[in-house]
Each structure stands twice: as structure tokens, then as C-alpha cells.
NUGULO-344372 format. One record per residue (C-alpha): residue in one letter; x, y, z. Coordinates in steps of 0.02 Angstrom, whole numbers, plus 50000, padded with zeros to 5 digits. Layout:
NODE   r      xx      yy      zz
NODE   a       X       Y       Z
...
END
This chain:
NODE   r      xx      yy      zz
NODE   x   55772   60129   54622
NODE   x   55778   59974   54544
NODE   x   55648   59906   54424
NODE   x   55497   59800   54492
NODE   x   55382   59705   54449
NODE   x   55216   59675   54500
NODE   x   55135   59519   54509
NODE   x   54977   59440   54575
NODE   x   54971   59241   54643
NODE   x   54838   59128   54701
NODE   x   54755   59184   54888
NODE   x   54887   59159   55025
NODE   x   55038   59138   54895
NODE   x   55217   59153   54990
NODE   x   55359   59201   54869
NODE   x   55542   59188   54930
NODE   x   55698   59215   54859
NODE   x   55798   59072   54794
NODE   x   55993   59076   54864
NODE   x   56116   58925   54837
NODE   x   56157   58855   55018
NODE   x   56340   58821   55047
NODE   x   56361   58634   55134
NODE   x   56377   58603   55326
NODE   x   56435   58480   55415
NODE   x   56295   58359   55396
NODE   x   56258   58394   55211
NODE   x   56440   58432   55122
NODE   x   56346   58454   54956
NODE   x   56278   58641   54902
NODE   x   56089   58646   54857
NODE   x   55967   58766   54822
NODE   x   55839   58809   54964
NODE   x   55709   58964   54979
NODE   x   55765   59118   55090
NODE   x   55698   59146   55255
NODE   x   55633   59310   55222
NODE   x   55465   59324   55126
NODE   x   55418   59471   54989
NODE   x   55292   59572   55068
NODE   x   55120   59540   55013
NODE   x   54952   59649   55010
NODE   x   54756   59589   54938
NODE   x   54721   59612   54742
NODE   x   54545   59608   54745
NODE   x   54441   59534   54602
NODE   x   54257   59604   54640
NODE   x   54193   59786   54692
NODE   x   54126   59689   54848
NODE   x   54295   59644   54896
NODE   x   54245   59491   54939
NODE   x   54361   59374   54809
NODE   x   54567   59410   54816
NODE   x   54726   59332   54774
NODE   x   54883   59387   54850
NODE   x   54986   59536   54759
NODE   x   55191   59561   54777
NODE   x   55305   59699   54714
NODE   x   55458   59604   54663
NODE   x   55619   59654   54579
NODE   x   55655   59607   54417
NODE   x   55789   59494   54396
NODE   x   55793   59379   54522
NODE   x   55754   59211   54554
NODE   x   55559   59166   54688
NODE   x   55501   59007   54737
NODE   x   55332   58962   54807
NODE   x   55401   58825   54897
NODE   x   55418   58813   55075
NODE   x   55602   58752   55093
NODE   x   55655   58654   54918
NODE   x   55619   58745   54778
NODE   x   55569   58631   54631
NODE   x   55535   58608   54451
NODE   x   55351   58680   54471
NODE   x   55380   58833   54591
NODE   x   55530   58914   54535
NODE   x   55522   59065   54437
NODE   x   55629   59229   54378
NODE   x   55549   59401   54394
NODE   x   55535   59477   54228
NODE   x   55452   59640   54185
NODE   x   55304   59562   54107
NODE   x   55275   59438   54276
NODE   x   55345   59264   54323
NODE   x   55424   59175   54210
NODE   x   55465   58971   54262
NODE   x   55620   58898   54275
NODE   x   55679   58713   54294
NODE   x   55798   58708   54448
NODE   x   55923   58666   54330
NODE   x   55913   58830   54277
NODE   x   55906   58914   54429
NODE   x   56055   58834   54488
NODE   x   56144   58891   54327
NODE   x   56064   59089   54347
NODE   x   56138   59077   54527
NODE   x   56297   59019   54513
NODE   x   56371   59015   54329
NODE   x   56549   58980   54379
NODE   x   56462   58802   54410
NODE   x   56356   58790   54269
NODE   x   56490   58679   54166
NODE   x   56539   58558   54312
NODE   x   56344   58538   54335
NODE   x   56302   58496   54181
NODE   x   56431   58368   54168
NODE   x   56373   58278   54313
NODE   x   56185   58280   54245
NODE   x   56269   58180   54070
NODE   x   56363   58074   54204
NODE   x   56216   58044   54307
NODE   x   56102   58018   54141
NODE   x   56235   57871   54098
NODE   x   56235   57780   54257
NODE   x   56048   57786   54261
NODE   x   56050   57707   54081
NODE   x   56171   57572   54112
NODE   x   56072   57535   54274
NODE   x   56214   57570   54403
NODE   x   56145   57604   54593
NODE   x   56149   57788   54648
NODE   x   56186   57706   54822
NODE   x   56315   57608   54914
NODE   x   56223   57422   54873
NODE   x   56269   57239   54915
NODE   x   56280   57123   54783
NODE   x   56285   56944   54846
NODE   x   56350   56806   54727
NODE   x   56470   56770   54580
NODE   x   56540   56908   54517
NODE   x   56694   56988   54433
NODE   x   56687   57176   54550
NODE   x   56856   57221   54589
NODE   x   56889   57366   54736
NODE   x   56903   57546   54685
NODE   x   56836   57636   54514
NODE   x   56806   57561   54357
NODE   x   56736   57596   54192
NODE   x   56572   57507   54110
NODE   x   56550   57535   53925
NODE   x   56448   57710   53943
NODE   x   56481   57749   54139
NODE   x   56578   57700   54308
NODE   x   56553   57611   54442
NODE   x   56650   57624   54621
NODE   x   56652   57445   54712
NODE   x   56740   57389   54901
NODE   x   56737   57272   55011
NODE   x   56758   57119   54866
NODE   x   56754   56965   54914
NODE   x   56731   56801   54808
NODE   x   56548   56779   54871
NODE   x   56523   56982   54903
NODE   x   56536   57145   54858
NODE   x   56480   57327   54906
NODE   x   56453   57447   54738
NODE   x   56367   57605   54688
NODE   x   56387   57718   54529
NODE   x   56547   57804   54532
NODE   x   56528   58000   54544
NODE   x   56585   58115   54419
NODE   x   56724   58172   54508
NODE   x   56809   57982   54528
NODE   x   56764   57975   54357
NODE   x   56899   58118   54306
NODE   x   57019   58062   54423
NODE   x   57056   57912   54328
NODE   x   57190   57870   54197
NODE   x   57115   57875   54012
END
């Protein structure tokens, strides 16, 4: 049997397991959502009257809970340890989950850090007015950028993704 651990959660408390869900054809990205099925749960009473309780749950050690409904985040993802719930950033959860990603993602956090510092839009955005945007991906002095639809008066850009990033010469 494997090892469990047993730990006790505010009243009412759902725990689910945390599983990376693959992209469909309305959202081609992968992201990480909480399971469908719940851990079971039973009453940890705090008074001999058994009139105060809080929610216990036998989980197994090792694996990755949320207390979120559907998106686990920063403050509701935890791994199981033998000594209770320990939190986890969903950075880390993503990289506990799926390590043969854990390089790629990290390089798109520095890339996304960049483009935040040099002010670049995470979205397609219009920019109307003189300008020197040219179509396709160029670099900035610490990021990228991705640009169409230039015109002398117009132009359609957003941050360049990591991806066009690598593809280009240099």
C-alpha cells in the first residue's frame, strides 16, 4: 500500500488532484486545472461535544492537491508530504508534473519577464501614428516584438513569443 498522509483543512475543504490538461481545439495551449474527482473526506472534530470540525483527508504522499475549484493557483496548490501539505507556486507544480517541460518553461517566464520590462503588449494592439514597425519579428534591445499589417499611418503589434523568438537568425 502506498504511503499516506493524513491531513486536516478548514470545514467543507475540497482537495483535488492537480493534472496538466493537454490543449483542445479552442485552447491549443496546455494548462494546469484540478481533477474532477475529489479525495474523500470525513469530520475531525475539535470538541468532546462534537459540535466544532474541520474537514479530514487521507491523501497519498507525493502528489500534487489543489483547493481550487477549476484553476489551481499560487495560494491553493500544495504537494502531499508525510508531515502534511506543503505549498507550491504553480510554477512548481507545472515543473513536478511535467519535467520534460521544465526547461522550455522557464525560458518563456525570462522571455515573458523581458517583454514585460521593455513594455511590449502581451496582445495583438493597434498603434496609430508615426512609426518605424516593420511586418514580421524583430528584436528590441532586451526582447521581441511581432508586428503586421504596417502601414505608414498604422500598425498591428504584440510581444513576440518565445518560440518566434528562436526561430530567428542570430
Amino acid at each position: 500500500m502506498a504511503e499516506t498522509a493524513t491531513v486536516v483543512m478548514r470545514a467543507g475543504a475540497i482537495l483535488r488532484p492537480v493534472l496538466v490538461w493537454s490543449g483542445t481545439r479552442t485552447r491549443l495551449e496546455d494548462r494546469l486545472v484540478a481533477g474532477f474527482a475529489a479525495y474523500p473526506k470525513r469530520p475531525h472534530y475539535l470538541d468532546a461535544a462534537r459540535t466544532t470540525w474541520r474537514s479530514e483527508h487521507d491523501l497519498p504522499v507525493g502528489v500534487i492537491v489543489t483547493t481550487g475549484r477549476s484553476i489551481p493557483w499560487d495560494d491553493d496548490t500544495y504537494l502531499v508530504t508525510a508531515d502534511g501539505l506543503q505549498p507550491l507556486t504553480r510554477e512548481q507544480a507545472w515543473d513536478m508534473l511535467d519535467p520534460a517541460g521544465a526547461e522550455d518553461r522557464a525560458a518563456q517566464r525570462a522571455h515573458d519577464a523581458a517583454a514585460d520590462a521593455a513594455g511590449l503588449p502581451a496582445t495583438l494592439t493597434r498603434f496609430v501614428g508615426a512609426h518605424s514597425l516593420q511586418n514580421g519579428v524583430h528584436r528590441t534591445v532586451t526582447s521581441a516584438y511581432f508586428a503586421e499589417r504596417c502601414t505608414a499611418r498604422q500598425a498591428f503589434m504584440r510581444r513576440a513569443t518565445w518560440a518566434e523568438v528562436a526561430g530567428l537568425a542570430g
